[in-house]
C-alpha positions in Angstrom: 183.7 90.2 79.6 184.4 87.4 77.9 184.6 88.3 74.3 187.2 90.5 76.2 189.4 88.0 78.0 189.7 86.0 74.6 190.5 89.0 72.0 192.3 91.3 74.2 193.5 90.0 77.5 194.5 86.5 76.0 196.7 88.3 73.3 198.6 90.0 75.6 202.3 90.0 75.6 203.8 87.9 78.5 200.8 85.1 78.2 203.3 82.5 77.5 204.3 82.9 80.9 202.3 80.0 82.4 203.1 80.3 85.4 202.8 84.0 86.1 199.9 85.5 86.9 198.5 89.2 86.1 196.6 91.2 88.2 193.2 92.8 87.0 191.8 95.7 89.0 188.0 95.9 88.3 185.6 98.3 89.1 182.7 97.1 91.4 180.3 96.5 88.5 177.5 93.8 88.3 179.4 91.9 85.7 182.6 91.8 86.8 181.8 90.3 90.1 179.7 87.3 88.9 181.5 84.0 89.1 181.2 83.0 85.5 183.5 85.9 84.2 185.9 85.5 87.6 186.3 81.6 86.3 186.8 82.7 83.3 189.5 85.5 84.1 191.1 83.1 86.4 191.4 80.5 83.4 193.0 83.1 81.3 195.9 83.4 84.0 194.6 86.5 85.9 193.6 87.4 89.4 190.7 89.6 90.5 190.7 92.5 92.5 187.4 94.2 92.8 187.5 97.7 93.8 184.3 98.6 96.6 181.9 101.3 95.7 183.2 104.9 96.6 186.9 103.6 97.4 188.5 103.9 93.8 190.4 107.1 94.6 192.0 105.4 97.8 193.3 101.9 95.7 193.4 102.6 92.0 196.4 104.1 91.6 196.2 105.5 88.4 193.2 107.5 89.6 195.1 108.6 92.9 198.6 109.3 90.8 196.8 110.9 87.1 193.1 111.7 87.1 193.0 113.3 90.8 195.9 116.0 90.0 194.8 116.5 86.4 191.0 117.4 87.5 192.1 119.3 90.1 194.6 121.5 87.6 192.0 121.7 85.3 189.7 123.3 87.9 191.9 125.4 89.1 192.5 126.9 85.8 188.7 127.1 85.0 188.6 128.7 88.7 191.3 131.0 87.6 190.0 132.1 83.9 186.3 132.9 85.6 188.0 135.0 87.7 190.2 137.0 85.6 187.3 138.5 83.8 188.0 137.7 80.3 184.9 135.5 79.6 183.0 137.0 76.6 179.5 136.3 75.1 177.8 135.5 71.5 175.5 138.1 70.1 172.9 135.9 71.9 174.3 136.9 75.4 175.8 133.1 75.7 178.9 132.9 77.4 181.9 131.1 74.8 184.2 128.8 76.3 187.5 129.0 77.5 190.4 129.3 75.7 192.5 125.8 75.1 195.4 127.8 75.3 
């Protein structure tokens, strides 16, 4: 975390804005919540906001707004490809994957 404040987060466009302050959604991992790396975010002009355990889909938005709709097309077009009956199979009796298309 904090070879990544200095080379990535530090270099960010908009730093020179000394008095802003970003926001930094974390996920609720071991690292991120001890107090050396929050200090450290915090000195790089950053807040924290650490999201609990089994609540990312209700406050990350880009989980809620991208990831949730795109799984949920792409298993209802798995759903829908099963069905349809076109699956084939190897020579070995293995089933080949779906289409991309």
């Amino acid at each position: 975390m904090h070879n990544w404040t200095n080379k990535c987060f530090s270099t960010r466009i908009g730093r020179f804005l000394k008095n802003k302050k970003s926001l930094l959604i974390f996920y609720a991992m071991v690292t991120h919540k001890e107090t050396t790396v929050q200090k450290h975010v915090n000195k790089a002009g950053a807040h924290i906001d650490v999201i609990p355990d089994g609540l990312t889909c209700k406050r990350h938005p880009f989980d809620v707004t991208v990831n949730h709709p795109f799984k949920t097309f792409v298993c209802e077009e798995w759903d829908r490809w099963m069905s349809s009956g076109r699956p084939t199979f190897t020579p070995t009796g293995r089933q080949r994957r779906a289409p991309y298309t």
